[in-house]
N, C-alpha and C positions, 0 to 999 in steps of 0.2 A: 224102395225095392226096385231091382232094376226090369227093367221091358224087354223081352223076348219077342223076335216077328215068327209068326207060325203062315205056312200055307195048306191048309185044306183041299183036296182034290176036286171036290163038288163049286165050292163057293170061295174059294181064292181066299187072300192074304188077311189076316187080322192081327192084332198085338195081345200078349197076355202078360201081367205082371205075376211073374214069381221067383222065387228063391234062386239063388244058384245052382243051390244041389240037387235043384229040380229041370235045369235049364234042357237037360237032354230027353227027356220024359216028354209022351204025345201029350199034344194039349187038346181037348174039346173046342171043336168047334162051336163057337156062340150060334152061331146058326142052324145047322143039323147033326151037330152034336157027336160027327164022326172022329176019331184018334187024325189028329192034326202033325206033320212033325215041325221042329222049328230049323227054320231057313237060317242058314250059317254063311256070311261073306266077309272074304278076307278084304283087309282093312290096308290100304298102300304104308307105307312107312313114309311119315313128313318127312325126318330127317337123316343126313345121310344118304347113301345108295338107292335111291328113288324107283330102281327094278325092282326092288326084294319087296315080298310081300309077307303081312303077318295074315296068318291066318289062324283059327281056334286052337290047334296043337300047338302055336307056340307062344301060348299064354294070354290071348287074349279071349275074355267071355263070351265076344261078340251078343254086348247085351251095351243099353242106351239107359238114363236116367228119367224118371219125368221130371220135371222143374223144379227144382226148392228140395230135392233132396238131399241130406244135409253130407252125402258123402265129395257133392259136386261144389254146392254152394261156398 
C-alpha cells in the first residue's frame, strides 16, 4: 500500500500508509491525535523539458512504496 507524508500543526511531519481513495482524507496524528492534512509536492519531470513540473493534478499520486511491494519490485 502506498505512504502518504502528512504534517500536523502541533507536532510536525509523519508518514501514514493508506489507500489511494483515501489519500486526500485528514489523517490522525499518531501523537495528539489532531486531523493532519497530507503534504503534496510536485515531482520535476526527468525527461524531456526539465522546467515543467508534474504536480498531483496531472496525474500523479504524490504517494512513495515501502520496500518489497510487489507493484515496485
Amino acid at each position: 500500500m502506498p505512504v502518504y507524508d502528512y504534517a500536523c500543526a502541533d507536532c510536525g511531519a509523519f508518514e501514514e500508509v493508506r489507500r489511494i481513495a483515501e489519500r486526500d482524507d485528514p489523517a490522525l496524528c499518531p501523537r495528539c491525535k489532531a486531523a493532519a492534512t497530507r503534504v503534496v509536492i510536485g515531482a520535476p519531470t526527468l525527461a524531456g523539458d526539465s522546467s515543467r513540473m508534474q504536480d498531483d493534478s496531472a496525474g500523479s499520486y504524490g504517494m512513495r512504496h515501502r520496500g518489497g511491494c510487489s507493484c515496485c519490485g
